[in-house]
C-alpha positions in Angstrom: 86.9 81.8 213.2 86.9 85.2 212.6 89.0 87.0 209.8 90.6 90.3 210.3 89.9 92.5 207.1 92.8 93.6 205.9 93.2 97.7 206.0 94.0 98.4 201.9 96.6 100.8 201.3 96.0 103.9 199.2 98.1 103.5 196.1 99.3 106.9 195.0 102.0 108.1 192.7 104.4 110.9 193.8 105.1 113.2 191.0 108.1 115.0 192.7 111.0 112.5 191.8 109.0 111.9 188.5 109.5 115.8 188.5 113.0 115.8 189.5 113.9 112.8 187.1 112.0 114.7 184.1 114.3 117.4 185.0 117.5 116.0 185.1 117.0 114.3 181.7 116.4 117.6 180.3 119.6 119.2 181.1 121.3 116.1 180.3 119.9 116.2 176.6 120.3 119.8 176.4 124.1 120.0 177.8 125.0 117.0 175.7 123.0 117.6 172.0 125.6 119.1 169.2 124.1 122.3 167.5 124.6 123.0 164.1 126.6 125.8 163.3 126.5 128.0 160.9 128.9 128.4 158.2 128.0 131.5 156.9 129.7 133.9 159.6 127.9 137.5 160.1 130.6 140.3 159.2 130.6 143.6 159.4 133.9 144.9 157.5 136.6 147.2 158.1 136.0 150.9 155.8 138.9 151.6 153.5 139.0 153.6 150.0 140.7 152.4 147.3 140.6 150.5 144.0 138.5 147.4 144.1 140.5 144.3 143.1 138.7 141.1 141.8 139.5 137.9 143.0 140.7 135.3 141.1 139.0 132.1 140.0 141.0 129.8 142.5 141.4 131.8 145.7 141.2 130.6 149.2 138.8 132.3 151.3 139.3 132.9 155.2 137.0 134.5 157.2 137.0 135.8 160.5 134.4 136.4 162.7 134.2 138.9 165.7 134.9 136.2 168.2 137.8 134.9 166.3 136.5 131.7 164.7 137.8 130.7 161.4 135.9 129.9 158.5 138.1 128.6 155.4 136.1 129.0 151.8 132.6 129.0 154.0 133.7 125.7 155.8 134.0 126.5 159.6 136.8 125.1 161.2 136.8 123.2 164.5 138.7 125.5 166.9 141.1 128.1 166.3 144.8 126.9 166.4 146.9 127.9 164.5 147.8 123.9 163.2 144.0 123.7 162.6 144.0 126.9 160.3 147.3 125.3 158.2 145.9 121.7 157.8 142.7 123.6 156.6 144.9 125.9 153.7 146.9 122.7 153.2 143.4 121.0 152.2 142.5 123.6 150.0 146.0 124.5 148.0 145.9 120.3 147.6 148.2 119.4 144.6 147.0 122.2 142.6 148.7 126.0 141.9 151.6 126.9 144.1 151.0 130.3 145.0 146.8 130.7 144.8 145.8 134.2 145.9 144.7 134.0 149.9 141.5 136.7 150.9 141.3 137.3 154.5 137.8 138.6 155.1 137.6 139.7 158.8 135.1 141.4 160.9 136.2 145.0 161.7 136.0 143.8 166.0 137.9 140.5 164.9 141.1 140.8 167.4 144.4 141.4 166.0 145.7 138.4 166.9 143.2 136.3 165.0 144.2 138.2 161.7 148.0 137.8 162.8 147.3 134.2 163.5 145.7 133.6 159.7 148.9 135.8 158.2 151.3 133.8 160.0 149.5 130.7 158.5 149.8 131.2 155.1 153.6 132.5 155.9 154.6 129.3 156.8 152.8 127.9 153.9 154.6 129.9 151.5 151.3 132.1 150.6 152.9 135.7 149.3 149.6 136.9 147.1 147.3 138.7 150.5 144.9 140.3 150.4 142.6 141.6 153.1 139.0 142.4 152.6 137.2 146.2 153.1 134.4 147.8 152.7 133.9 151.3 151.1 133.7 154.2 154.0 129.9 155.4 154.3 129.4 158.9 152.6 128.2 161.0 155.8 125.6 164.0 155.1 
């Protein structure tokens, strides 16, 4: 009797769907991964002269950065709604003083409506003591 040898197969591996699936697994990790932000928001001031006021001991803090996010005493806040902005000032007057003196720091390209926005906040929180933050004009030669 008289076998027939069987013909082997080459085994080989094709790397282009390994490829592909390497790929796709990358842009899912990198579409879906939180980054950290920072809380510390770059600012480059509006110039204004006049006396320089020191803030009190117990004021709240909001910054606003050129692209309208909110910061409130260096926390950043989640988006920038107007109900986020209050429960964040509601958070930080807490039980304490009635009336603590508000800064609003903002970035000299913030829009206007993102200052507006932070105003009206503290408005309907019964804030009165504003004040807005500037820097000293540059002396030019």
């Amino acid at each position: 009797m008289k076998f027939r040898r069987r013909r082997r197969n080459e085994v080989s591996i094709e790397l282009t769907p390994l490829i592909d699936v390497v790929f796709l697994l990358l842009i899912f990790f990198m579409v879906s991964t939180t980054f950290i932000r920072e809380t510390q928001l770059e600012l480059e001031l509006p110039e204004a002269s006049g006396e320089l006021q020191q803030p009190e001991e117990q004021s709240i803090v909001i910054t606003i950065a050129q692209d309208g996010t909110y910061a409130v005493n260096d926390q950043a806040l989640v988006n920038n709604q107007l109900a986020t902005l209050m429960r964040a000032l509601r958070q930080q007057i807490g039980e304490g003083d009635a009336s603590p003196q508000l800064i609003i720091t903002a970035d000299a390209n913030a829009t206007h409506q993102a200052v507006v926005r932070a105003m009206d906040a503290a408005g309907q929180l019964g804030l009165t003591r504003l004040s807005l933050t500037t820097q000293s004009p540059e002396e030019e030669p």
